[in-house]
N, C-alpha and C positions, 0 to 999 in steps of 0.2 A: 434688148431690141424688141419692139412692137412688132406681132405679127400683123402681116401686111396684105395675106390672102395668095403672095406669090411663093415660088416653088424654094423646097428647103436648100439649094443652091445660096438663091438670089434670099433668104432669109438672116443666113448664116454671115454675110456680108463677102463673100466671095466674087470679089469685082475683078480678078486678074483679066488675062487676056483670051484665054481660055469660056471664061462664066460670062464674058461680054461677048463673045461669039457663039455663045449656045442661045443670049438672050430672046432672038426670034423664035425660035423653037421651044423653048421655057414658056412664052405667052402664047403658041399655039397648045401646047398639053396643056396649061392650066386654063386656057376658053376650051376644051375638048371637057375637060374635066367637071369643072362647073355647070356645062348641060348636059354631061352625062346625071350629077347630082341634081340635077332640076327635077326628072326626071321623078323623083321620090317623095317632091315636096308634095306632092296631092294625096302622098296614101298616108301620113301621117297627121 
């Protein structure tokens, strides 16, 4: 499986009914996360 930038849940292929009700929450941490790592890209 090609990683896809989303969270290791939703990487793994873990679709139940469970990983489809976290999905809102899955894409608010991973846009929380990505501009927390923004964050670093000017010191490097």
């Amino acid at each position: 499986m090609q990683p896809s930038g989303r969270s290791r849940a939703t990487d793994r292929g873990c679709f139940h009914t469970d990983c489809k009700a976290m999905k809102p929450y899955i894409d608010i941490v991973d846009s929380i996360k990505a501009s927390s790592m923004a964050k670093f890209d000017g010191l490097l």
